[in-house]
N, C-alpha and C positions, 0 to 999 in steps of 0.2 A: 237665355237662361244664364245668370251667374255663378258660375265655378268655385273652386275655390283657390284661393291664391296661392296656392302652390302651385296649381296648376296652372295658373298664368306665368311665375317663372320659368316651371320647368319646358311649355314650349313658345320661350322665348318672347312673350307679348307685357311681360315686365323682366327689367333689367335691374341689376343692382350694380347701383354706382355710389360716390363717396356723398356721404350727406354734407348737403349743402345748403344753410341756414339763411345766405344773402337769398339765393335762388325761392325759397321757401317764401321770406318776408315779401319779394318782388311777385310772385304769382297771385298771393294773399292780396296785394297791394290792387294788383290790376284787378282782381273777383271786386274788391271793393269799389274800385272805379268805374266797373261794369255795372254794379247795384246803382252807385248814383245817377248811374245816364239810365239807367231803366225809370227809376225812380220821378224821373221829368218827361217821358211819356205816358201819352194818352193809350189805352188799350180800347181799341175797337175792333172792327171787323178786318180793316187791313192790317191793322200791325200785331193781332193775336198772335201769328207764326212768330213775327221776330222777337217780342216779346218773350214768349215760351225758349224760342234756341237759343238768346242770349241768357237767360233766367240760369238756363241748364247749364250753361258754358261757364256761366259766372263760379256756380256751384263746382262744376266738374273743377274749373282753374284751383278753386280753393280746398278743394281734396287731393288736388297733385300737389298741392305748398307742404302739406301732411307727407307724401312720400317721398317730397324731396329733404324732408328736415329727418324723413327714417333711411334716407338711403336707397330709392327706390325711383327709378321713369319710367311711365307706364307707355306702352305701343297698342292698347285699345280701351276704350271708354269703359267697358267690363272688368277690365281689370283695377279702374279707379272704384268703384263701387264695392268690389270685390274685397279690396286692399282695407275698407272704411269696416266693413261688418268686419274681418276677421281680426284688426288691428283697434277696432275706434266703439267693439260694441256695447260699451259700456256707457257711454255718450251718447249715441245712437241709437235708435230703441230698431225692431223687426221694421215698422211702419215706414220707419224713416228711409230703411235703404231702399224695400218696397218701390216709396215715390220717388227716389233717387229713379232708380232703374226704369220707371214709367214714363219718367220724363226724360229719359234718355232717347225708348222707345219711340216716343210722340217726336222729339228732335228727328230723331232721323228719321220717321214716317213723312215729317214737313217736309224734310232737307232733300230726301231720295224720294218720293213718290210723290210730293205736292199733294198730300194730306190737309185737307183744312184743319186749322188749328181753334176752339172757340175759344171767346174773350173770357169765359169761367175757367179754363185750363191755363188761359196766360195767366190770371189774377192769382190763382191756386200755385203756378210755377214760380211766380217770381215771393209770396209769401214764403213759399217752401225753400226757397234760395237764399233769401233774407234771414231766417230762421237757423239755416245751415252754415252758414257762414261765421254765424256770431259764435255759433257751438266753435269752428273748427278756430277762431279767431282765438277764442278764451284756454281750447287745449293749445295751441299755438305761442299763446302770451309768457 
């Protein structure tokens, strides 16, 4: 379940440091570099998993470029989602953090349990990451 971010600073699982705009554009920079290598694979049955965790990670990279251009490093995945609704929800509608968060959950179901992952979940991940990106690109610009 996602908190609210205050209450990820107050115990300690986001930090507030000096915003940092190079940091920012370089996190932005690799999310979009992660899109392109997703973008030249095949999603099938073995690579649903990796699909989906890079998809997420692309995304998560490119909402931490968000809290480092506010002054903010996150120390759990919850709190990058957390940070997007209470700071970004104007841009981001309920649905959006929703799948945010589901595809967090699916990541780590792959990552820590060896969950299969299906090729409608990686296709629907990495859309969703594509989608999110270009928002966070444009409040970024």
């Amino acid at each position: 379940m996602i908190n609210s971010f205050e209450n990820y600073l107050k115990i300690g699982k986001v930090k507030r440091k000096t915003p940092d705009p190079e940091e920012a554009k370089a996190l932005l920079s690799k999310a979009l570099d992660r899109l392109e290598y997703l973008n030249n694979q095949n999603i099938n049955d073995n690579t649903a998993k990796f699909i989906l965790e890079d998809s997420y990670e692309a995304a998560r990279g490119a909402a931490q470029a968000l809290m480092s251009l506010r002054g903010f490093k996150p120390y759990l995945h919850e709190a990058t989602i957390s940070f997007i609704k209470e700071f970004f929800i104007a841009e981001f509608q309920e649905e959006d953090i929703y799948t945010f968060d589901r595809f967090r959950r699916l990541r780590n179901d792959s990552i820590y349990k060896a969950v299969e992952i299906t090729k409608e979940d990686a296709k629907v991940s990495l859309l969703f990451a594509k989608k999110f990106i270009q928002k966070i690109k444009r409040i970024q610009s």
